[in-house]
C-alpha positions as CSV (number, residue, x, y, z in Angstrom):
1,X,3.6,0.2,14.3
2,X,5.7,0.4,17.2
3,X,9.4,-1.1,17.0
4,X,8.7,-4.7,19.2
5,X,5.8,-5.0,16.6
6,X,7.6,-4.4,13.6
7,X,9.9,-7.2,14.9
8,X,7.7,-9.6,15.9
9,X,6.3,-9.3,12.6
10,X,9.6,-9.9,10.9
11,X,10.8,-12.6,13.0
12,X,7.5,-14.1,12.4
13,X,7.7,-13.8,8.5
14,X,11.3,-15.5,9.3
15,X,10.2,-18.4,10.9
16,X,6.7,-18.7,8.8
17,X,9.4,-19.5,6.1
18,X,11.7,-21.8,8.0
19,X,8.1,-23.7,8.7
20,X,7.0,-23.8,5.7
21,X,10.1,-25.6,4.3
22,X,9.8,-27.6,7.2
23,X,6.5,-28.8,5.9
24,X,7.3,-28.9,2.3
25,X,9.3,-32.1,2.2
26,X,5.6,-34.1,2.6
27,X,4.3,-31.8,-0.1
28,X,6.6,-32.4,-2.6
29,X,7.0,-36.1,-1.4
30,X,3.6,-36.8,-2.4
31,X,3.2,-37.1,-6.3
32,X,6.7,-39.4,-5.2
33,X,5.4,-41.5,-2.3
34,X,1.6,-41.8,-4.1
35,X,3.3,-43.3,-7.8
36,X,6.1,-45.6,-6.0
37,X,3.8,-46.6,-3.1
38,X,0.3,-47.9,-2.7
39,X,-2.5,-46.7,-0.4
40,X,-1.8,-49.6,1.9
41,X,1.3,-48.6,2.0
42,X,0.9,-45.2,2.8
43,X,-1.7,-46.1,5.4
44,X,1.5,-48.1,7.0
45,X,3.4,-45.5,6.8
46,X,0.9,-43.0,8.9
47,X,0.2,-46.1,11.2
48,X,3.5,-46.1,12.2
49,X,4.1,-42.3,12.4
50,X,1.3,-42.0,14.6
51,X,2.3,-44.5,16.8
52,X,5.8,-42.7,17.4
53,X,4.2,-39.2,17.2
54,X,1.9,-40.9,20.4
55,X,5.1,-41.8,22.6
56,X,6.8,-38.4,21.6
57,X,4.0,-36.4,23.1
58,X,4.0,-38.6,26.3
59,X,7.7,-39.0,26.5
60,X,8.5,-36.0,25.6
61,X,7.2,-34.1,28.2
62,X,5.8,-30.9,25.9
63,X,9.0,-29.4,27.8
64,X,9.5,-27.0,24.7
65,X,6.5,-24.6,25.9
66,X,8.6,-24.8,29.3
67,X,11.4,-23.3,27.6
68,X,10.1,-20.7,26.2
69,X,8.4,-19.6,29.4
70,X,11.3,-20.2,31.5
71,X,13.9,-18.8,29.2
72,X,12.7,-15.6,29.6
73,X,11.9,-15.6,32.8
74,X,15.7,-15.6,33.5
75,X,18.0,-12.4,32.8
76,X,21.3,-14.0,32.9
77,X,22.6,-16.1,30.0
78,X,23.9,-18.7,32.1
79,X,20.5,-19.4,33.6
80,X,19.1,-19.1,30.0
81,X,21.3,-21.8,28.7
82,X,20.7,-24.2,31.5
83,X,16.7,-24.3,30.9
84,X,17.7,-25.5,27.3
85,X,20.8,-27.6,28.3
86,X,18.3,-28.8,31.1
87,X,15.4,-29.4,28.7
88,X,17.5,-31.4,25.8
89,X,19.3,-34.1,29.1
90,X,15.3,-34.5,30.2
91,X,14.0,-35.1,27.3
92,X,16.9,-37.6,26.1
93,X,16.5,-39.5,29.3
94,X,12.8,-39.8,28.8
95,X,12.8,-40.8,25.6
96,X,14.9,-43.2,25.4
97,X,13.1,-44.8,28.2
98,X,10.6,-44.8,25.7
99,X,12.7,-46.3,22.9
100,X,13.1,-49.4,24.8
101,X,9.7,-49.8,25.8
102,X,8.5,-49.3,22.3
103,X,11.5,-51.9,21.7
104,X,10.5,-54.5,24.0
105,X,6.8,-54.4,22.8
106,X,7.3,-53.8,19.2
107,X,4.9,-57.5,18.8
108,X,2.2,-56.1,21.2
109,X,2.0,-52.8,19.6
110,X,2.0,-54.3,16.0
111,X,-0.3,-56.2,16.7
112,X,-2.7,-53.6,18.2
113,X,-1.8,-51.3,15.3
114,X,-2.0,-53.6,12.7
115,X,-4.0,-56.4,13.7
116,X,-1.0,-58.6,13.2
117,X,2.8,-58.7,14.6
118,X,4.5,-58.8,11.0
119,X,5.1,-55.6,11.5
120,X,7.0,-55.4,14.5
121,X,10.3,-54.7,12.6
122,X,9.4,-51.9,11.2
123,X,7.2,-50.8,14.2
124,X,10.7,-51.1,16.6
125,X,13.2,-49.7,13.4
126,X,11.0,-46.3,12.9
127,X,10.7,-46.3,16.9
128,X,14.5,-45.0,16.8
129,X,13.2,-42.0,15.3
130,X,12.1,-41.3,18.6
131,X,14.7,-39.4,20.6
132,X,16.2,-38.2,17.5
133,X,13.1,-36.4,16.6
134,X,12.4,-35.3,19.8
135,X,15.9,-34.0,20.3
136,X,15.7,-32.0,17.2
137,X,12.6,-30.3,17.8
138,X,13.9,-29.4,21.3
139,X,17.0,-27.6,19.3
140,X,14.9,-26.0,16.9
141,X,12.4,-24.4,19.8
142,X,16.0,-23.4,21.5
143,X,16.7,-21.4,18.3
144,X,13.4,-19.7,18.3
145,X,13.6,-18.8,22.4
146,X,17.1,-17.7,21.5
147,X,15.7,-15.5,18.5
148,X,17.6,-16.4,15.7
149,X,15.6,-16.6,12.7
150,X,18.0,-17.0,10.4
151,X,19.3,-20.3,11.9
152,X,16.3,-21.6,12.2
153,X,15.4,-20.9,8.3
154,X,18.8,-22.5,7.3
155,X,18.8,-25.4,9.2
156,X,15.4,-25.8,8.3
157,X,16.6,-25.9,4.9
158,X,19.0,-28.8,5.3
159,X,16.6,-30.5,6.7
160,X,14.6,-30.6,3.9
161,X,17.6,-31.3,1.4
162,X,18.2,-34.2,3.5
163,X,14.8,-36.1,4.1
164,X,14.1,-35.0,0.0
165,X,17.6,-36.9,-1.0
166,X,17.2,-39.9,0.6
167,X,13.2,-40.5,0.3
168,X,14.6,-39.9,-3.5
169,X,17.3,-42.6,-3.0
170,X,15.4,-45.3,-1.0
171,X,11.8,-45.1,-2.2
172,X,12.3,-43.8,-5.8
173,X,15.6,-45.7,-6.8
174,X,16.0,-48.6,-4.4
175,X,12.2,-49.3,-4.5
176,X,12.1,-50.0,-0.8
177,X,8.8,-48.4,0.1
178,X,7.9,-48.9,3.6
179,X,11.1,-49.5,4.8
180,X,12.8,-47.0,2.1
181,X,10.4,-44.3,4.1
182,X,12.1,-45.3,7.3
183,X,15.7,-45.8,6.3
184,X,15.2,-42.1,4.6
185,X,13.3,-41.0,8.3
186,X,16.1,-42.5,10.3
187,X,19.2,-41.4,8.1
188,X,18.4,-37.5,7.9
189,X,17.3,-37.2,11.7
190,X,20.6,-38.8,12.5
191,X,22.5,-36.1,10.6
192,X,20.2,-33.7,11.7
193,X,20.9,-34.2,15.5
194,X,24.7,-34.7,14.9
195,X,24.7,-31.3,13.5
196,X,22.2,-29.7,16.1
197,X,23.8,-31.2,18.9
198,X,27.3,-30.0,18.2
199,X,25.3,-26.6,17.1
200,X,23.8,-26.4,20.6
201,X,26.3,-27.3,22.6
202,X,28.6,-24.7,21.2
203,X,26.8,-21.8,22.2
204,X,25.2,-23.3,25.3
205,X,27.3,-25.9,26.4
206,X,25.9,-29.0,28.5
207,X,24.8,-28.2,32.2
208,X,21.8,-30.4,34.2
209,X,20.3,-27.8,37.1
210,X,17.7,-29.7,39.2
211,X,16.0,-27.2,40.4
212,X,15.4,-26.2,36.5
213,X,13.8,-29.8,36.0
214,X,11.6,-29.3,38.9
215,X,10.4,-25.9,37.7
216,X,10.4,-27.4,33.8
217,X,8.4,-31.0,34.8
218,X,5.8,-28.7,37.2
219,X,4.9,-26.3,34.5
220,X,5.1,-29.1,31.5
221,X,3.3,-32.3,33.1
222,X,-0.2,-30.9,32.8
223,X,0.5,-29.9,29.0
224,X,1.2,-34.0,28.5
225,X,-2.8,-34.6,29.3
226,X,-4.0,-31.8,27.1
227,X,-1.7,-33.2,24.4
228,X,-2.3,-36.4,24.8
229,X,-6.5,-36.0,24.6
230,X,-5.3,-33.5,21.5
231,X,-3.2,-36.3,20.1
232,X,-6.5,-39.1,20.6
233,X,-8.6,-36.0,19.0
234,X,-6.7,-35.9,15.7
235,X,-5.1,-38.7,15.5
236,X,-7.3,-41.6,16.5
237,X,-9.5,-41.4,13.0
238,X,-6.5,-43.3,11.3
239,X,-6.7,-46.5,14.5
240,X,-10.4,-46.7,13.9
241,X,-10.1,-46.4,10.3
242,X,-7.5,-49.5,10.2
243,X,-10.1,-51.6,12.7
244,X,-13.5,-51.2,10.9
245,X,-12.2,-50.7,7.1
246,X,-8.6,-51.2,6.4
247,X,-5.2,-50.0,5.8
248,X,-5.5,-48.7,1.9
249,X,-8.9,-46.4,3.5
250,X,-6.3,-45.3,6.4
251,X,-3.9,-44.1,2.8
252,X,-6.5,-42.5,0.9
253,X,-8.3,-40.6,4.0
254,X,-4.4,-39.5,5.3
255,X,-3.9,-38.6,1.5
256,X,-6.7,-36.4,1.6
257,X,-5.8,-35.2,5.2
258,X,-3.0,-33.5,4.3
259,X,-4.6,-31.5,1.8
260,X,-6.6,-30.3,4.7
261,X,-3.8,-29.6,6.8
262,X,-2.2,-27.4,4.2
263,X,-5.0,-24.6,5.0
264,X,-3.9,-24.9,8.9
265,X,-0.2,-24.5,8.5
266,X,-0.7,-22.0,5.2
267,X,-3.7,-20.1,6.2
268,X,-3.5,-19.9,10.1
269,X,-0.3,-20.5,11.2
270,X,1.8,-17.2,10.2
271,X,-1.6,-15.5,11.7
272,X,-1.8,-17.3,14.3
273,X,2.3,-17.0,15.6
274,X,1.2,-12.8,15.7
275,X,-1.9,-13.2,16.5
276,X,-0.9,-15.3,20.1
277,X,0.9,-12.1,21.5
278,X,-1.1,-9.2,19.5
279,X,-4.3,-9.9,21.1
280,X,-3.1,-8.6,24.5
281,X,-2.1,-5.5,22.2
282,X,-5.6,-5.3,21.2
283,X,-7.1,-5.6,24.4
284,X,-5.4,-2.3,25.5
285,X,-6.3,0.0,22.5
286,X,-9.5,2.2,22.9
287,X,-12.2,0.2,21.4
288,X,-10.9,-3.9,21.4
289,X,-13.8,-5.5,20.3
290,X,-14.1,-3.4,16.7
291,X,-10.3,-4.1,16.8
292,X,-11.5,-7.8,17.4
293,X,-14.4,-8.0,14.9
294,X,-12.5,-6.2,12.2
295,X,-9.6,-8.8,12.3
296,X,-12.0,-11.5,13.0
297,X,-13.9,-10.8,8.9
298,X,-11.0,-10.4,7.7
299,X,-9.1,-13.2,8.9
300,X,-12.5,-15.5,8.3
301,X,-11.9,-14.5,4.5
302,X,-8.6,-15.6,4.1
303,X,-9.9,-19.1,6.0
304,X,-12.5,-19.4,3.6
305,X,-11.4,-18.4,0.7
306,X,-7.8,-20.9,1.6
307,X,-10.4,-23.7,2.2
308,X,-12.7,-23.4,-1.0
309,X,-9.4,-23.1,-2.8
310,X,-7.4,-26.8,-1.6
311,X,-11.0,-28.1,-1.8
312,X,-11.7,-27.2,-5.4
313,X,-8.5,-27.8,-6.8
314,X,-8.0,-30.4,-4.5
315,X,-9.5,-33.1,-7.5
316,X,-7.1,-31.6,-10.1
317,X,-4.2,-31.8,-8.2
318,X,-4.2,-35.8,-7.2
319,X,-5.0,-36.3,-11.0
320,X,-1.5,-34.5,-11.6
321,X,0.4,-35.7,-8.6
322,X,-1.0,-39.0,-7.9
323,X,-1.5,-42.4,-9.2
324,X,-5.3,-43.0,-10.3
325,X,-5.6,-45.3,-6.6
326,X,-5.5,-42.3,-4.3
327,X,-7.8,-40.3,-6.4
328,X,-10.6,-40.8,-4.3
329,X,-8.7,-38.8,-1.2
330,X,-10.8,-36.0,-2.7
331,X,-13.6,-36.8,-1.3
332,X,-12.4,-36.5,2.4
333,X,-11.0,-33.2,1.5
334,X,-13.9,-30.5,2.1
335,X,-14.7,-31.7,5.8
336,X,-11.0,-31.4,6.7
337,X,-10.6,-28.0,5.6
338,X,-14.1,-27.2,6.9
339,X,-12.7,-28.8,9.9
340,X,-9.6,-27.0,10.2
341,X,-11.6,-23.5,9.8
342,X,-13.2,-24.2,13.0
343,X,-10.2,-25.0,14.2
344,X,-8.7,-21.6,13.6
345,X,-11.7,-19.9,14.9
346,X,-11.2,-21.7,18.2
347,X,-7.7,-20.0,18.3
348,X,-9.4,-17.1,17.3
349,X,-12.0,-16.6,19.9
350,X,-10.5,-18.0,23.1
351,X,-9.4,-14.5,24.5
352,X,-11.9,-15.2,26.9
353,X,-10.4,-18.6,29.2
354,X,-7.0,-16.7,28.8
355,X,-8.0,-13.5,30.8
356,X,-9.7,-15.2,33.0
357,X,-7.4,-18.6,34.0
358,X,-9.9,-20.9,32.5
359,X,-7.8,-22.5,30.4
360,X,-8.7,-26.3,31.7
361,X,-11.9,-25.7,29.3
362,X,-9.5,-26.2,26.6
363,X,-8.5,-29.7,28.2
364,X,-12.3,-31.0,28.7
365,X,-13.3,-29.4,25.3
366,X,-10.5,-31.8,23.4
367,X,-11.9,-34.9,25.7
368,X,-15.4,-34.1,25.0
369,X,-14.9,-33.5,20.9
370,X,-12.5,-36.4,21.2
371,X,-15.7,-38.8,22.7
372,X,-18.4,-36.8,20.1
373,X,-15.7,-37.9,17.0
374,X,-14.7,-41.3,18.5
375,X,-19.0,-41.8,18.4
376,X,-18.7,-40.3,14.9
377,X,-15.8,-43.0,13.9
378,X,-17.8,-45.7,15.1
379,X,-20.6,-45.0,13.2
380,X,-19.8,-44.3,10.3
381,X,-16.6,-45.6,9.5
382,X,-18.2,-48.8,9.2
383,X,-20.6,-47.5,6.3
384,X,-19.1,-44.8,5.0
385,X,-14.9,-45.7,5.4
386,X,-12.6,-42.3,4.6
387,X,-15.7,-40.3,4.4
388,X,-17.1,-41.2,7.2
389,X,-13.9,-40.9,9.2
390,X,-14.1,-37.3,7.7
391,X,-17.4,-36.3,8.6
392,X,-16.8,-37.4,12.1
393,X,-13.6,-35.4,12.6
394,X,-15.7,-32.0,11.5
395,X,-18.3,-32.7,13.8
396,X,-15.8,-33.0,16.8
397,X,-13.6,-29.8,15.4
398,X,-17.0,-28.1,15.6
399,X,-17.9,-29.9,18.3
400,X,-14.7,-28.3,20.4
401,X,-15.1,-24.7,18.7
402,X,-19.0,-24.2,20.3
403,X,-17.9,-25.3,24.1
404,X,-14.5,-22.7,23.4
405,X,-16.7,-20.3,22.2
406,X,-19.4,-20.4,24.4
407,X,-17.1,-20.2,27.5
408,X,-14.9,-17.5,26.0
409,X,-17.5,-15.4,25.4
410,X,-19.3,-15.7,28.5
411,X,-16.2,-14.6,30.3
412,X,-15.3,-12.0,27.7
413,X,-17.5,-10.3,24.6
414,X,-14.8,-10.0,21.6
415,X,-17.6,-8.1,19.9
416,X,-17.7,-10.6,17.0
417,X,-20.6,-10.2,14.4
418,X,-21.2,-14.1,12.4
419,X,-23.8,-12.2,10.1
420,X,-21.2,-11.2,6.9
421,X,-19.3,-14.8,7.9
422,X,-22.2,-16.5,7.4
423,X,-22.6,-15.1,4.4
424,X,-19.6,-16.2,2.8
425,X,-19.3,-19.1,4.0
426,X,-22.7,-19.6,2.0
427,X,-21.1,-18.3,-1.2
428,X,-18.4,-20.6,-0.7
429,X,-20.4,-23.6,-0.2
430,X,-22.5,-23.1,-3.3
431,X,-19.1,-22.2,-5.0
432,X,-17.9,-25.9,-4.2
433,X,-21.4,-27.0,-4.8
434,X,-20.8,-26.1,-8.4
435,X,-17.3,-27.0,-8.5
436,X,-18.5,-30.7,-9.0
437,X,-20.2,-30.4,-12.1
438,X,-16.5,-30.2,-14.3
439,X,-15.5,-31.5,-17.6
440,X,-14.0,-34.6,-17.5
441,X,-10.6,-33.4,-19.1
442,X,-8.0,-32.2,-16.4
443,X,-7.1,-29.0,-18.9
444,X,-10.6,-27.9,-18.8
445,X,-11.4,-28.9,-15.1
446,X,-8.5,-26.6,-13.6
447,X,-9.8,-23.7,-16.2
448,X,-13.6,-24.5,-15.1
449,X,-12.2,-24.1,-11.3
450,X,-10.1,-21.6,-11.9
451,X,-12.9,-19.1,-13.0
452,X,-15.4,-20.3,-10.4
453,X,-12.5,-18.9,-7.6
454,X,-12.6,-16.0,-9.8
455,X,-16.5,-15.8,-9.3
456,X,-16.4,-16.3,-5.6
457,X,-14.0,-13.1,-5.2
458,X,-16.5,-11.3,-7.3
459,X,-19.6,-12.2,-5.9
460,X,-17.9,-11.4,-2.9
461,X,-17.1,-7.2,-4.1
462,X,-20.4,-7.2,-5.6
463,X,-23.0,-8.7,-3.5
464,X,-23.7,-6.4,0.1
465,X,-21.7,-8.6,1.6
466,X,-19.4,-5.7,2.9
467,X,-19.5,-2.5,3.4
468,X,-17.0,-0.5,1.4
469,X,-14.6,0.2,3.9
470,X,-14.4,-3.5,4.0
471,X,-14.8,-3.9,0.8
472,X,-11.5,-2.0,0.1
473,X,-9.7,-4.0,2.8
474,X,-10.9,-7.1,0.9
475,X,-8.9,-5.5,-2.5
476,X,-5.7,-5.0,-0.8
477,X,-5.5,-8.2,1.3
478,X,-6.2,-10.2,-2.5
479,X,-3.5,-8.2,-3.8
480,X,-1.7,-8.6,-0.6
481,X,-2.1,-10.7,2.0
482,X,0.0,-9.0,4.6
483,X,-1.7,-6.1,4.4
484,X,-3.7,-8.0,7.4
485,X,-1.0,-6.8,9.4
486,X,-2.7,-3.3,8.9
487,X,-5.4,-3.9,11.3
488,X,-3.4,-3.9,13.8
489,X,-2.0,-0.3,13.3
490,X,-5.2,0.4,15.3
491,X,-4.4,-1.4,17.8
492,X,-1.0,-0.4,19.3
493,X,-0.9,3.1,19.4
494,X,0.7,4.4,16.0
């Protein structure tokens, strides 16, 4: 590989780890939050996260994609330090506006939320998490435009210490619950933007440029509506859930959610932070679209085999982790990951609107899914509560991946072949199919599951599935998973 490669692999490794314990906080919160809290509960807890995460993405601005287009864009430091300085005094002007409107309808929004305003204490208490997280984030994107890896990881890890320590304190030993989740959310972003803050301001000091806001507001407002039909897309499910079943079925489907998300952030994400500046690699080597397809079956193994995996186990694990009343989460847990696959594959295969500047395809794909699920949620919810909410949200993830893929391939073949996807995708679904039929004794369920994995990565060398080129590239990814990054050799000229 040449030398910018081999970096942006590293740095990418880097920050996949500083991620990941980013992430692992809700992980190992879970077995905590799911024996010292019930699923109704929990479904407050996600109600209320939602509802902040919803007037971070408006009031936020999505200014952190601005920064890292306009911090390098500039060569001098001085400018580069006044698009983050710029971005952070935006941002905490923004959202404190939307502190105090959260504030002054904390009754209203309960009452939407919830159905009733006794919850407009907590709705207005977890609101203050707004800046603060917001804040954060923005420091965290600085470190990555900034390219400082290790910082990131590091702080990253405090992070982690913190929200673990006091969810431990407030939930486990004061038995707070709803509000031990908040005092635990609000105490460890405090801490963490009191030691960002002074972290950022040291090296970049504090500097408002107006003509920097301009350039940062022009390039960030239309982001806001593609987030904000995104945000209605994957977040809505838990809104309708709460209005036609209730707030336990919005704790046992965002239970199972999780699960699902784990294949996103595990399986795609440290692809996916390569794969968004390799591809242009790849469109300049000699023959792209074997380049394409190659990484495409490959990639789509690691999906699938990732998915079939948190599904299978997925059981298992909420028997160990969990008290018996989110056991059912299971249930929701195969059409998430299913859902998440085609989510990945939408990443994937969207070379297509980028060459060609139709990226707004992206912005009416997420309202039309977001309409198809919403129909879904309506629907079913009703009859089939979690799992209905469930089977809607694949249908609109696949719903989103045919109008991508359509239009990307119009504008651009990629050269990929669905025949040995298809495939194993098959093997996989009749590998879950059997997964069902286990022993009722947890021991000999995880040993029953175990070797039916084992049987999917062996019907997988043994039926012509691959060829054996391929078949050897399967080998080495199983016994190493970044040997992916080998496919790109081709692809930039070493």
């Amino acid at each position: 590989m040449k030398r910018e490669t081999q970096t942006l692999v590293r740095h990418t490794a880097i920050y996949t780890v500083g991620t990941l314990l980013r992430n692992v906080a809700s992980i190992v919160m879970l077995p905590i939050y799911t024996r010292h809290l019930n699923p109704s509960d929990y479904g407050v807890i996600e109600l209320l996260s939602t509802t902040v995460d919803l007037f971070a993405v408006v009031f936020g601005l999505r200014v952190g994609e601005a920064i890292f287009r306009y911090h390098a864009s500039y060569s001098e430091t001085k400018d580069k330090n006044e698009v983050i300085s710029t971005a952070l005094i935006m941002v905490a002007g923004l959202t404190l506006c939307g502190l105090l409107l959260l504030m002054g309808f904390g009754r209203d929004l309960s009452l939407l939320v919830f159905g009733s305003t006794k919850r407009a204490g907590e709705m207005r208490l977890y609101g203050i998490t707004l800046p603060l997280s917001a804040l954060v984030e923005l420091a965290f994107i600085s470190l990555r435009a900034e390219q400082r890896p290790w910082s990131f990881v590091a702080l990253s890890t405090l992070r982690l210490v913190l929200q673990l320590s006091f969810n431990i304190y407030f939930v486990v030993i004061e038995h707070l619950r709803v509000t031990g989740v908040i005092y635990s959310a609000l105490l460890s972003g405090t801490i963490m933007f009191i030691v960002l803050a002074g972290y950022t301001m040291s090296r970049i000091g504090l500097r408002f440029s107006g003509s920097k806001a301009r350039e940062l507001a022009a390039f960030s407002w239309p982001l806001v509506l593609s987030a904000v039909a995104t945000f209605f897309f994957t977040s809505s499910d838990r809104y309708f859930l709460r209005h036609f079943a209730n707030i336990s079925e919005v704790g046992i489907y965002s239970l199972g959610y999780r699960f699902g998300y784990m294949l996103l952030a595990v399986g795609w994400a440290p692809f996916g932070a390569i794969w968004d500046s390799q591809r242009y690699v790849v469109l300049k080597s000699t023959d792209p679209q074997a380049v394409f397809n190659k990484t495409f079956v490959v990639v789509s193994v690691m999906l699938i085999f990732g998915a079939l995996g948190i599904a299978v186990f997925a059981q298992d694990v909420l028997r160990v982790m969990s008290n018996y009343r989110f056991w059912d989460a299971y249930q929701v847990v195969p059409m998430i990951v299913t859902a998440y696959v085609f989510q990945a594959w939408t990443s994937f295969s969207n070379v297509g609107l980028l060459l060609h500047n139709k990226t707004m395809h992206g912005f009416y794909s997420t309202i039309a899914a977001a309409m198809v699920a919403a129909l879904g949620y309506m629907i079913l919810i009703p009859r089939f509560g979690a799992i209905g909410a469930a089977v809607a949200t694949l249908i609109g993830f696949a719903a989103r991946f045919a109008w991508i893929y359509s239009v990307s391939q119009s504008s651009y073949d990629m050269g990929l072949r669905w025949g040995k996807v298809v495939k194993i995708s098959g093997l996989a679904m009749a590998i879950y199919l059997l997964s069902l039929f286990v022993p009722k004794y947890l021991a000999w369920a995880i040993t029953v599951h175990a070797m039916e994995m084992l049987l999917f990565v062996g019907l997988l060398l043994v039926l012509p599935v691959f060829d054996p080129e391929e078949r050897a590239r399967v080998v080495a990814l199983i016994r190493n998973p970044r040997a992916v990054m080998a496919i790109f050799s081709g692809a930039d000229g070493s």
